[in-house]
N, CA and C of each residue as an Amber inpcrd file, in Angstrom:
protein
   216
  77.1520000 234.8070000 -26.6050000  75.9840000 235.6280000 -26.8200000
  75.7340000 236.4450000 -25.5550000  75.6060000 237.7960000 -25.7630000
  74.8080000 238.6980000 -24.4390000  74.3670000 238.1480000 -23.9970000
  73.5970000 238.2850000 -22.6130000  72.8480000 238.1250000 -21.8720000
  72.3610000 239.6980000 -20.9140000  71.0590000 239.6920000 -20.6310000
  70.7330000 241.0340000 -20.8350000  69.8070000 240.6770000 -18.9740000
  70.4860000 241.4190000 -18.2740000  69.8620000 241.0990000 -17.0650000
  69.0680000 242.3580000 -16.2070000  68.0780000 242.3180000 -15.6710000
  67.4010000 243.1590000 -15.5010000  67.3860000 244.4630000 -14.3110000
  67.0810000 244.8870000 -13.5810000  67.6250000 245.8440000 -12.4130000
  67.3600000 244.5990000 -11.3340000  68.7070000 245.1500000 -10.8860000
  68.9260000 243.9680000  -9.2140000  69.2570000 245.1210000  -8.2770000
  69.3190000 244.7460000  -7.1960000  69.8910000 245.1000000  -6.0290000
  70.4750000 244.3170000  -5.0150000  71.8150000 244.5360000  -4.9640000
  72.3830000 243.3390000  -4.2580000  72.7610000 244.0460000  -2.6870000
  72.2050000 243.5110000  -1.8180000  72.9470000 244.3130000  -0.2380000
  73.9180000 243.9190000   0.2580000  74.1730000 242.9110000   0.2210000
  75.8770000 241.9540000   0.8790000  75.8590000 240.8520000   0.3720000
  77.5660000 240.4730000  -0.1090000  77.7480000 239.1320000  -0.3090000
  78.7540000 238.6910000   0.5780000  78.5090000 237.7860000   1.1020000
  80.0750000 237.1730000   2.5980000  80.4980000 236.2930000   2.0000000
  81.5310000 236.0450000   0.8690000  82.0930000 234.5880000   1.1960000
  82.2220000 234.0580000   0.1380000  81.9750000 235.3460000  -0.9930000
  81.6330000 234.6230000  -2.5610000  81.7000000 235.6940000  -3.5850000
  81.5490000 235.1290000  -4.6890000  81.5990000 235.7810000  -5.9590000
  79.8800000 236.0290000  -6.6330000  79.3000000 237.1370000  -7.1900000
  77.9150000 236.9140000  -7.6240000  78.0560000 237.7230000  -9.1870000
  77.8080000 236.6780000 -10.2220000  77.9130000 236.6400000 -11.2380000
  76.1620000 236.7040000 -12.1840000  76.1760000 237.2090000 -13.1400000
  74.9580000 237.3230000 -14.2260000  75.3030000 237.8340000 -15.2390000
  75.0040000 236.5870000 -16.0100000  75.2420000 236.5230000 -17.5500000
  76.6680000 236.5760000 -18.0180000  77.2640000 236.6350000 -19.4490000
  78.2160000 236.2620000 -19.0960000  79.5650000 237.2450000 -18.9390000
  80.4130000 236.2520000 -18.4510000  82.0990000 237.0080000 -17.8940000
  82.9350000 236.5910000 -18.1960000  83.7660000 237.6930000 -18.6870000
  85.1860000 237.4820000 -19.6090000  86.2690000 237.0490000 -18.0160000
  85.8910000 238.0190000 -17.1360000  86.6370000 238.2930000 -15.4510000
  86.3020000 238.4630000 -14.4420000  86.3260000 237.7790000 -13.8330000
  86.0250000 237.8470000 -12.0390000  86.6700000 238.4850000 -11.1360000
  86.5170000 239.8960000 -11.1060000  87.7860000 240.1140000  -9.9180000
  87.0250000 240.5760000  -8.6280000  86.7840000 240.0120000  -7.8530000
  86.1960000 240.0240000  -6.1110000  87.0130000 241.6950000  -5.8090000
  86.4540000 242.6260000  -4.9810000  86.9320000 243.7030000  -4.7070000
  86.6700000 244.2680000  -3.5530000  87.4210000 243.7170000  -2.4100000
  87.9030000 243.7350000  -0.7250000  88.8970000 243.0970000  -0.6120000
  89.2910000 243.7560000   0.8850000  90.2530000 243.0270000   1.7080000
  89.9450000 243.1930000   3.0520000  90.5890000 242.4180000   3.5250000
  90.7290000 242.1610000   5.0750000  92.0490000 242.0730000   5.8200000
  91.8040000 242.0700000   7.1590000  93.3890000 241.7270000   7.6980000
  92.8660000 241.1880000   9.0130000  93.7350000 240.2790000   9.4470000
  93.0110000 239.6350000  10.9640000  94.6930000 239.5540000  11.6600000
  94.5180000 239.9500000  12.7590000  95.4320000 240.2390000  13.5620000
  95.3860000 238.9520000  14.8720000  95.7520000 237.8550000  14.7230000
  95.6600000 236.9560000  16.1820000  96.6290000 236.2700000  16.3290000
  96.4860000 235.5380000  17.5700000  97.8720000 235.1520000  18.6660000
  98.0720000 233.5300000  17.9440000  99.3170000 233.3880000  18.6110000
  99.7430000 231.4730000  18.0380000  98.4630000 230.8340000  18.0930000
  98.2280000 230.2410000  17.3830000  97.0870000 228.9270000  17.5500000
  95.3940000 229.6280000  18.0090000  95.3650000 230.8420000  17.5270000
  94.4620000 231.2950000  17.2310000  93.6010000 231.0840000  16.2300000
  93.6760000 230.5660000  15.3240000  92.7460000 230.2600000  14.3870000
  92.6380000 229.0370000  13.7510000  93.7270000 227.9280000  14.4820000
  93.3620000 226.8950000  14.4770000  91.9890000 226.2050000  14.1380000
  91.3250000 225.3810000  13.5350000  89.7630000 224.8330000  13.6320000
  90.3910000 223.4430000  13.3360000  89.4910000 222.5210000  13.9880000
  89.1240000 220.9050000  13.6220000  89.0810000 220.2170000  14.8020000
  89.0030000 218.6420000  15.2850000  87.9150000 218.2370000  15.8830000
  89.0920000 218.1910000  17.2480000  90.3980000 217.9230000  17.1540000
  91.3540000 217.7510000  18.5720000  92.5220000 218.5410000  18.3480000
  92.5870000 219.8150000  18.6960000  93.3960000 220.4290000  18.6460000
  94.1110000 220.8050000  19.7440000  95.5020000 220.3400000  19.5520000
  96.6140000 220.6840000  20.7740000  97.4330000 221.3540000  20.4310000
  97.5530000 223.0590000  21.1510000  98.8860000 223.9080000  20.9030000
  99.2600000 224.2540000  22.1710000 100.5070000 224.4510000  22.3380000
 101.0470000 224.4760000  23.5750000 102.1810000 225.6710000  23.0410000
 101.4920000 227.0050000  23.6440000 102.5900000 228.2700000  23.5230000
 103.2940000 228.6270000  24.9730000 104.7280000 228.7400000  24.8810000
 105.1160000 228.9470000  26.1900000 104.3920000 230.9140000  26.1390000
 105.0670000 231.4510000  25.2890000 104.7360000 233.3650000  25.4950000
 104.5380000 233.0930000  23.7660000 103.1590000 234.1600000  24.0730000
 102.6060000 234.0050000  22.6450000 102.4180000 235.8390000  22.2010000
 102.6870000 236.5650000  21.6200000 102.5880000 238.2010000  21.3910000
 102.2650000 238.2790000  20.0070000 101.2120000 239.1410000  19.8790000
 101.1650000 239.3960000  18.2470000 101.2020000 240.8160000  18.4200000
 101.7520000 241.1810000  17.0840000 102.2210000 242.5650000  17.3420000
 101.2510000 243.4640000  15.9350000 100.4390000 243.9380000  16.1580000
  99.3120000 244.6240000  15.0250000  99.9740000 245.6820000  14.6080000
 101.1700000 246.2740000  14.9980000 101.6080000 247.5300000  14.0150000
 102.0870000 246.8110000  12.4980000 101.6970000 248.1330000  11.8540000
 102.0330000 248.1180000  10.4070000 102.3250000 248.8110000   9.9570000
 103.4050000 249.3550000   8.8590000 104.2020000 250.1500000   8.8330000
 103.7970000 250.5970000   7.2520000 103.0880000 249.9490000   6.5840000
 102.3930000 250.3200000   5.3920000 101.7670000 251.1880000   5.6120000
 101.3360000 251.9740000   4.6400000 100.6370000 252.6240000   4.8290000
  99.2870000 251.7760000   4.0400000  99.4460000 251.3530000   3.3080000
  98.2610000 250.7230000   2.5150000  98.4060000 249.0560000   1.9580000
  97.5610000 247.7280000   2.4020000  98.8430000 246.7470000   1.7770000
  98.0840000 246.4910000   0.6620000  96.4140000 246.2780000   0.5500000
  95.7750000 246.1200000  -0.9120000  94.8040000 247.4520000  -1.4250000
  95.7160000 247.8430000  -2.4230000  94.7900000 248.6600000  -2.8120000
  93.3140000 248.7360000  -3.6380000  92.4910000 248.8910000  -3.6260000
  91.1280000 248.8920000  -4.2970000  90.0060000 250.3670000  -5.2590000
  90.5850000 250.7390000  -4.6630000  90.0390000 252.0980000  -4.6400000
  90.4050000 252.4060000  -6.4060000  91.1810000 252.3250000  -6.6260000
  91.9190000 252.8210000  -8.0200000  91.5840000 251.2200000  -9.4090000
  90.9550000 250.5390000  -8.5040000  90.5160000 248.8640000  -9.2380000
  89.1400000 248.5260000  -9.2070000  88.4710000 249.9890000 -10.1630000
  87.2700000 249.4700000 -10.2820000  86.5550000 248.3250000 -11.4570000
């Protein structure tokens, strides 16, 4: 059955999906890219990394890797 929802305004969502009434599909629509060194993003309570030479290299040769724009 419909569900008939009223004027919203949504300003940001970080971290999630925001749904009303019902859905055949969920498709979330961003991307990101994070660029960091060995054992950079490691998390938890005793963490041991031991890099002798650590280089991250941020070129990218794509021109585009997720597209969105054309996935409304």
């Amino acid at each position: 059955m419909p569900a008939i929802v009223g004027p919203i305004s949504i300003n940001s969502v970080g971290g999630g999906v925001v749904n009303f009434g019902d859905s055949f599909y969920l498709s979330p629509k961003s991307t990101s890219k994070t660029n960091a060194g060995s054992g950079a993003l490691n998390t938890g309570n005793w963490i041991i990394t031991n890099n002798g030479l650590s280089s991250t290299n941020p070129f990218d040769p794509d021109i585009a890797d997720q597209n969105i724009t054309a996935n409304a």
